[in-house]
N, C-alpha and C positions, 0 to 999 in steps of 0.2 A: 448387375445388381446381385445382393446375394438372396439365395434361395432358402436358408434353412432361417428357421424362427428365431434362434439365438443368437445368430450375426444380427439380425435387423435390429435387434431389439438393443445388442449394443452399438451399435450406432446411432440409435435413439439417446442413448445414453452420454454418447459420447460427444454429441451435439451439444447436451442439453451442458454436461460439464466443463467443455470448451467453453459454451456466453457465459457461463455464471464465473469461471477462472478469468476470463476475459474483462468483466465488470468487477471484479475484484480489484486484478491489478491496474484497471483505468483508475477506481477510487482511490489508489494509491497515490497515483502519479497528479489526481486534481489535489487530493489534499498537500501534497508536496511541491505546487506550485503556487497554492494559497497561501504556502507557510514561505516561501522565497521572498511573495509582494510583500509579507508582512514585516519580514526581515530587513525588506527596502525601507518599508513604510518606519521603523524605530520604535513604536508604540510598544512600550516596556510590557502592559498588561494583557496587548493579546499575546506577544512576542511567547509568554510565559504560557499562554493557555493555547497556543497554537502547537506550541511541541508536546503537550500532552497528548493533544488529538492526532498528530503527528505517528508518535509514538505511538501509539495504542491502534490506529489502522498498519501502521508497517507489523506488529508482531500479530493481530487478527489474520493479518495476509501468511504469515508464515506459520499459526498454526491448521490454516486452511489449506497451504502447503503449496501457494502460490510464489512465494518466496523461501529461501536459503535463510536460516535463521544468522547465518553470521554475514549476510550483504547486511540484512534488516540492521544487526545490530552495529556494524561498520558506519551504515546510515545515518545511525540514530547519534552514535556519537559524533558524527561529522558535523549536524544541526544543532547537535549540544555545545559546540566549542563555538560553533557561528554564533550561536545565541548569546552565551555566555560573554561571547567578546563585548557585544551589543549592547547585554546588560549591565556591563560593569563589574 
């Protein structure tokens, strides 16, 4: 274990930033499995309000810096073309 006050303390630190990055990119990954059933599902008006929410946790996640802004935005277009197919 370390001995001096400024190692522990970052490792306090660094626990605490591991769960909260960890909880981040799990909300990521629920909300983009909600948005896959809804994809299944055809419902035109969530299909429409799901990729907003969609959208909008993938770029929170990459200004929190849990994410690569060009995966997020590769992402977001890949759900935009699925959707788009969908909607017509």
């Amino acid at each position: 274990m370390a001995n001096h006050k400024s190692v522990i303390k970052r490792i306090r630190q660094n626990a605490k930033r591991n769960k909260r990055n960890h909880e981040r990119a799990h909300r990521v990954k629920t909300v983009l499995t909600k948005f896959s059933a809804t994809l299944v599902s055809g419902v035109k008006e969530d299909i429409a309000s799901g990729l907003r929410i969609v959208q909008s946790e993938l770029m929170k996640a990459v200004s929190k810096g849990v994410l690569v802004k060009k995966a997020a935005s590769r992402s977001v277009s890949r759900l935009t073309k699925k959707a788009k197919s969908i909607l017509g």
